[in-house]
mmCIF file of the C-alpha atoms, coordinates in Angstrom:
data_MODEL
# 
_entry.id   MODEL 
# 
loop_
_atom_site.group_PDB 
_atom_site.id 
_atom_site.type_symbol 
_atom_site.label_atom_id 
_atom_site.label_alt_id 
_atom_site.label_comp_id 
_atom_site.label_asym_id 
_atom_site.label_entity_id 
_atom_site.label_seq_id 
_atom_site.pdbx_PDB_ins_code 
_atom_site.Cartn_x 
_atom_site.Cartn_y 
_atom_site.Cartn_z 
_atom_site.occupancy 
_atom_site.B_iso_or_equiv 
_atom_site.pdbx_formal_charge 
_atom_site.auth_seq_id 
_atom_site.auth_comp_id 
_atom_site.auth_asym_id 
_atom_site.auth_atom_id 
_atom_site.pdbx_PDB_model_num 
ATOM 1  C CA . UNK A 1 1  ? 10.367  -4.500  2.220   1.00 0.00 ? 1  UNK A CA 1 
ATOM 2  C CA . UNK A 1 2  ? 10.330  -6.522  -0.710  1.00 0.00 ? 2  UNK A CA 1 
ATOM 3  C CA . UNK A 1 3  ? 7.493   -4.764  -3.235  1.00 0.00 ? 3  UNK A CA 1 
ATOM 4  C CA . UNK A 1 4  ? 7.142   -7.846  -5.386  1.00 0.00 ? 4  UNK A CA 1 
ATOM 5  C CA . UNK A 1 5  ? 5.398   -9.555  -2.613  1.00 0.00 ? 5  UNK A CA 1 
ATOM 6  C CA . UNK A 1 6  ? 1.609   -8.225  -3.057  1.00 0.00 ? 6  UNK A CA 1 
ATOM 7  C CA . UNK A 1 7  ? -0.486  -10.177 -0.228  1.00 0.00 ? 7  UNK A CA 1 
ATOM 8  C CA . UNK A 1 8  ? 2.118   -8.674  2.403   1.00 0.00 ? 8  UNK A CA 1 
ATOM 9  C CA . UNK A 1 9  ? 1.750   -5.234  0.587   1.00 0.00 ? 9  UNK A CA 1 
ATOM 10 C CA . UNK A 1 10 ? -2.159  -5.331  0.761   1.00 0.00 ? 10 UNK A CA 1 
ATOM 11 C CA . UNK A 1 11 ? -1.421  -5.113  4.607   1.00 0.00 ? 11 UNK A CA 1 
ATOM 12 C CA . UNK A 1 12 ? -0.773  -1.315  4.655   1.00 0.00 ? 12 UNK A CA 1 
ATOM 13 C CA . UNK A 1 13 ? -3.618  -0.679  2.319   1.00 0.00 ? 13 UNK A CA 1 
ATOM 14 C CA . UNK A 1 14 ? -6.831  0.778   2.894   1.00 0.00 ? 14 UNK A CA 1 
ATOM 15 C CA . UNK A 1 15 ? -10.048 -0.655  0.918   1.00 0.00 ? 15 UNK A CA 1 
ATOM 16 C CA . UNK A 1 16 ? -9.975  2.463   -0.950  1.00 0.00 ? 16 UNK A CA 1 
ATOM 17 C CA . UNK A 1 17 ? -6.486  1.060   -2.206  1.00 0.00 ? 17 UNK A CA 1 
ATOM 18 C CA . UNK A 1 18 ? -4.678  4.281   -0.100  1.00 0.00 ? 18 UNK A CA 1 
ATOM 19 C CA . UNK A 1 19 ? -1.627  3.746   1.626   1.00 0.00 ? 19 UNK A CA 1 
ATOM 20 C CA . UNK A 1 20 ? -2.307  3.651   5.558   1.00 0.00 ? 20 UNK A CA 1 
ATOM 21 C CA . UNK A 1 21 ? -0.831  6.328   7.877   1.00 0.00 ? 21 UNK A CA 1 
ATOM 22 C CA . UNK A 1 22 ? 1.474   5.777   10.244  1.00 0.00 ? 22 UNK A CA 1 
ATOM 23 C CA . UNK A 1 23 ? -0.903  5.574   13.105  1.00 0.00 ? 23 UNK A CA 1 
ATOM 24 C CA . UNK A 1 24 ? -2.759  2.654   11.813  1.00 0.00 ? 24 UNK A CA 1 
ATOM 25 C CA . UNK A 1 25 ? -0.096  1.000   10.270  1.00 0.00 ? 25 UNK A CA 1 
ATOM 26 C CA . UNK A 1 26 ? 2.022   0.726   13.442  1.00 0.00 ? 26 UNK A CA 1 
ATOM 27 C CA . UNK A 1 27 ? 5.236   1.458   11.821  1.00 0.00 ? 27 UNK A CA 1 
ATOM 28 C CA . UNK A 1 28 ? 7.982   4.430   12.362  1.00 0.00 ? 28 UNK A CA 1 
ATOM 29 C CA . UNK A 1 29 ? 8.370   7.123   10.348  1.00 0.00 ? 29 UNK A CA 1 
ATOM 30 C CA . UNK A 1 30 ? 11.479  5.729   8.811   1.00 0.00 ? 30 UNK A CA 1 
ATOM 31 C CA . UNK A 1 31 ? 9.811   2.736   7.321   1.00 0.00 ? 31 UNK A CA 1 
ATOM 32 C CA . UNK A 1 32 ? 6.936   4.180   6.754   1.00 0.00 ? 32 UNK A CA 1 
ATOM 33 C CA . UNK A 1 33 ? 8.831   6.039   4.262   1.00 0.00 ? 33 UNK A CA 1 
ATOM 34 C CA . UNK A 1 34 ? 9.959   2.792   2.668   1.00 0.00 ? 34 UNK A CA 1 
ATOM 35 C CA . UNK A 1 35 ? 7.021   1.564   2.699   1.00 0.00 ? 35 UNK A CA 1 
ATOM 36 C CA . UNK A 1 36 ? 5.347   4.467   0.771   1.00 0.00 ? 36 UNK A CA 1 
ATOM 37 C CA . UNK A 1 37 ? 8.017   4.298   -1.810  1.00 0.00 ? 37 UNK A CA 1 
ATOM 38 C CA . UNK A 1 38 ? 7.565   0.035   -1.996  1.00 0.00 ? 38 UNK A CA 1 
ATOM 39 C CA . UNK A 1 39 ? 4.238   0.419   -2.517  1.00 0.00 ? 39 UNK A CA 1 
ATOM 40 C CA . UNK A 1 40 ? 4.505   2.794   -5.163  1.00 0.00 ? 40 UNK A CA 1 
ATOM 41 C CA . UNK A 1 41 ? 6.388   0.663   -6.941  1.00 0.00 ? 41 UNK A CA 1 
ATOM 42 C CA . UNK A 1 42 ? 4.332   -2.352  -6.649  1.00 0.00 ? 42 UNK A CA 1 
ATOM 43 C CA . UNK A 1 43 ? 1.529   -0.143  -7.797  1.00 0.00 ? 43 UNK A CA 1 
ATOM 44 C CA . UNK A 1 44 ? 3.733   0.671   -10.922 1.00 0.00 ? 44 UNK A CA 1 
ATOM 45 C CA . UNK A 1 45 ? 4.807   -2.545  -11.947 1.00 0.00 ? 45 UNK A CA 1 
ATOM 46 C CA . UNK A 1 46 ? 1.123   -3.747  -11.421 1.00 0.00 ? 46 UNK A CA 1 
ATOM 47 C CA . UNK A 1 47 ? 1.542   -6.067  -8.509  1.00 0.00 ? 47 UNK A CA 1 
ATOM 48 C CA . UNK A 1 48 ? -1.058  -4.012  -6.298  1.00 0.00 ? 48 UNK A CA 1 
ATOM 49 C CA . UNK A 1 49 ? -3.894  -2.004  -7.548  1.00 0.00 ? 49 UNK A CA 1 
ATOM 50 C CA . UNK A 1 50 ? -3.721  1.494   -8.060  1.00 0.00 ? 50 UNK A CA 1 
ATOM 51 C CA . UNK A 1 51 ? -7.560  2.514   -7.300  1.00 0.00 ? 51 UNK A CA 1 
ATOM 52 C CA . UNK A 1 52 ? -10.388 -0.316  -5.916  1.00 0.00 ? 52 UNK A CA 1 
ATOM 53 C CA . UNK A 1 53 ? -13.201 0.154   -8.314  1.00 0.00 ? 53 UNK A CA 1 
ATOM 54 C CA . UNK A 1 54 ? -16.104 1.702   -6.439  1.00 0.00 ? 54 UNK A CA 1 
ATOM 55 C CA . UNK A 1 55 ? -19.712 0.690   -7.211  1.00 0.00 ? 55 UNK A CA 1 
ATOM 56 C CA . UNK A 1 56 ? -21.887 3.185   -6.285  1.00 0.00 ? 56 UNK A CA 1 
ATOM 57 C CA . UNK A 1 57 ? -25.930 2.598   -5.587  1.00 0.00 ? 57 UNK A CA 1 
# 
């Protein structure tokens, strides 16, 4: 997993800009683990957005 690539990331994202379990994701628990820690940093480094912005009616 490479976090600096953000349209791969976006992947294992909900809407709500949450990180996907592992049940929808279709990964193992292992990289799953990875991947929660990649996209962490991609959220930290700005690459990926921490929070959609909800618009409420």
């Amino acid at each position: 997993m490479d976090y600096h690539d953000g349209r791969m990331l976006r992947r294992y994202i909900s809407d709500t800009a949450k990180i996907l379990p592992r049940r929808r994701s279709g990964v193992c628990a292992k990289h799953q683990r990875r991947l929660a820690v990649t996209l962490k940093r991609a959220r930290m480094l700005a690459i990926i957005p921490i929070t959609e912005k909800l618009v409420r009616k």
